[in-house]
N, C-alpha and C positions, 0 to 999 in steps of 0.2 A: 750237665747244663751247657757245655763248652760245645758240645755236638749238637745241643739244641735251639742253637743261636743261629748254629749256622744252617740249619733246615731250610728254614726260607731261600738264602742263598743258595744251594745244591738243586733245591725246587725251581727255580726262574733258572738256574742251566740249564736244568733238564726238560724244561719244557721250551727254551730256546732252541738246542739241537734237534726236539721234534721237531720243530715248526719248519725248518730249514728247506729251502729248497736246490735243488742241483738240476743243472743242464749236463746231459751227454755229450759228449763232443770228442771230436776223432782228428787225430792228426798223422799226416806222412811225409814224412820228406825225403830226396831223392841228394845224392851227389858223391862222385868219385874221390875225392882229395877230401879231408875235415878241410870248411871252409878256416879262414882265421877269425881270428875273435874280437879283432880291432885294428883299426885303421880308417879311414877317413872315409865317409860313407854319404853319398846326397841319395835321399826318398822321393819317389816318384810315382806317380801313375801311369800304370802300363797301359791305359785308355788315354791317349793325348785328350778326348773329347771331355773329359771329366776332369782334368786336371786342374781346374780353374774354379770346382764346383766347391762352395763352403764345405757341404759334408767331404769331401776329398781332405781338404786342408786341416778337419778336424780330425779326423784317420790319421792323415801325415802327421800332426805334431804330437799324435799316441803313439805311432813309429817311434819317432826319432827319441820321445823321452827312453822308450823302451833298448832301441838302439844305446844311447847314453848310458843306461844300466849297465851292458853288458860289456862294456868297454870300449863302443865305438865314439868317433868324433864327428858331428854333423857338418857338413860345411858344403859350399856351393857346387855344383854341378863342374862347371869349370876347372875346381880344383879336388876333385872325388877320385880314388883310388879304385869303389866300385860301387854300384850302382844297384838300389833295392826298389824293383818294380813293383807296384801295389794293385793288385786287382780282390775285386769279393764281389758279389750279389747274390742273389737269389735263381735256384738252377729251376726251381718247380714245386706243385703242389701235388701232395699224394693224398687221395682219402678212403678211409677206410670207416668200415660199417660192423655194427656191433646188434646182436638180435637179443634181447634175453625174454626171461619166458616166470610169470609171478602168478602165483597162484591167487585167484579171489573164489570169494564167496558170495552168496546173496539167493536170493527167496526170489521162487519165480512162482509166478500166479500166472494162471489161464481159467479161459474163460468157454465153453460151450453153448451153445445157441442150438437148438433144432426142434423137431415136430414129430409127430407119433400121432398115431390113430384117436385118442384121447385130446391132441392137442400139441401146442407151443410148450416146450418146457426147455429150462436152463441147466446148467451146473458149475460150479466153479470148484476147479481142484488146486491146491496148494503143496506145492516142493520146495524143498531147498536140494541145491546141488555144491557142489565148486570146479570152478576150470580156472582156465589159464588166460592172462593177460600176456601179448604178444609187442614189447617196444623195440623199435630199429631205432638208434643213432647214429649219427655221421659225424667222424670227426677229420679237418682238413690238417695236415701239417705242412709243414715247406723245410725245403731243404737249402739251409745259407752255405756258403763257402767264402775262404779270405785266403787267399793266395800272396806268395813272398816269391820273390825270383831274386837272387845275383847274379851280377854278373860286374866284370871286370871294365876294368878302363884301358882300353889298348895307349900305350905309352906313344905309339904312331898312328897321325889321322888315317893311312891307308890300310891300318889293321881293324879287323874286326872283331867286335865286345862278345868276350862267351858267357853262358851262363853258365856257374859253376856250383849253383845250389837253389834249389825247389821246395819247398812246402806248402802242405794248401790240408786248412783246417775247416772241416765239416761240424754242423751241427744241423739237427731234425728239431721242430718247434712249431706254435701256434704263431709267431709274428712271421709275417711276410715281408720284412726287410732285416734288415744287420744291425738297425742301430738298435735294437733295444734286446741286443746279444754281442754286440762287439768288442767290449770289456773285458768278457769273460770268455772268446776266442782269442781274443788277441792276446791273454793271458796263459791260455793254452798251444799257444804258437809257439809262446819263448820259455815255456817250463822246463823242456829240457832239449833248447835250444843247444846246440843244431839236432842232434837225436841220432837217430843208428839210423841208415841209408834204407830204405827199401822196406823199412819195419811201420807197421800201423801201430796208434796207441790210441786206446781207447781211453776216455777219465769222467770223470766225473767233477766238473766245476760248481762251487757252491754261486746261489744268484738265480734271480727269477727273473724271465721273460715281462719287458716292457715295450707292450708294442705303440 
């Protein structure tokens, strides 16, 4: 009776983790030294021209919580130790084409008409056969990316700021922009922030496309 209580419950798990959807999504990141893991850090857009734009500043304050997590401290530009350029959008559309081939049935009738020495005469013959039903689909996807750059804060204005860490996370999908994917990239960015240099990781993020 004790395991039959709990049936219902086991049943609504189970048909939860069906239902589930996941986005693919890919990440790399590049750099010589392991960055550090905290210090005093201002986010930015690496686009001056967007920088001003609301969906920027809503990006920026997913950074910087994200940042906070992993032990950095968010504070002015002025007083930043190094510096996280923010770029992402949309690189293109790819589409591809799918033929399948369904078999039908159905009753074909015909019909004759003609003439003979005796006259106009008819006849009508009846078959059945089956062949093939021939469907093409088209399906478009697009390719997003959300790019991370550091770099440092030269301690003298006449020194120059290097970059000393890159990552830029891919995903393929039906929305043709970021924002209804960028949750679950930008959760993919910092899973196993910073990552091994040079290495691709492929995963699988739970979350559906909301374009």
């Amino acid at each position: 009776m004790k395991y039959l209580s709990q049936l219902p419950l086991l049943c609504m798990i189970a048909m939860l983790g069906a239902c589930s959807s996941y986005l693919d999504i890919s990440s790399t990141a590049y750099y010589q030294d392991v960055p550090p893991t905290s210090g005093r850090i201002y986010v930015k857009a690496a686009d001056p021209a967007i920088a001003q734009s609301l969906e920027f500043q809503h990006y920026k304050t997913e950074f910087e919580i994200k940042f906070t997590e992993q032990g950095y401290t968010i504070v002015a530009e002025s007083n930043a130790q190094m510096i996280a350029a923010i770029s992402y959008g949309v690189e293109g559309a790819n589409l591809t084409t799918s033929t399948s081939l369904q078999p039908s049935s159905g009753l074909n009738t015909s019909v004759r008409v003609g003439r003979s020495s005796r006259g106009r005469h008819g006849s009508v013959g009846i078959s059945t056969g089956t062949g093939s039903t021939k469907t093409t689909s088209a399906n478009i996807s697009y390719s997003r990316f959300l790019k991370l750059d550091l770099s440092n804060v030269p301690e003298n204005a006449d020194e120059q700021s290097m970059s000393f860490y890159q990552i830029t996370v891919k995903s393929q999908g039906k929305c043709a922009n970021l924002t209804g994917v960028f949750k679950q990239m930008l959760f993919a960015l910092f899973i196993q922030f910073p990552g091994e240099s040079g290495k691709s990781i492929a995963m699988q993020v739970e979350g559906e496309e909301h374009c």
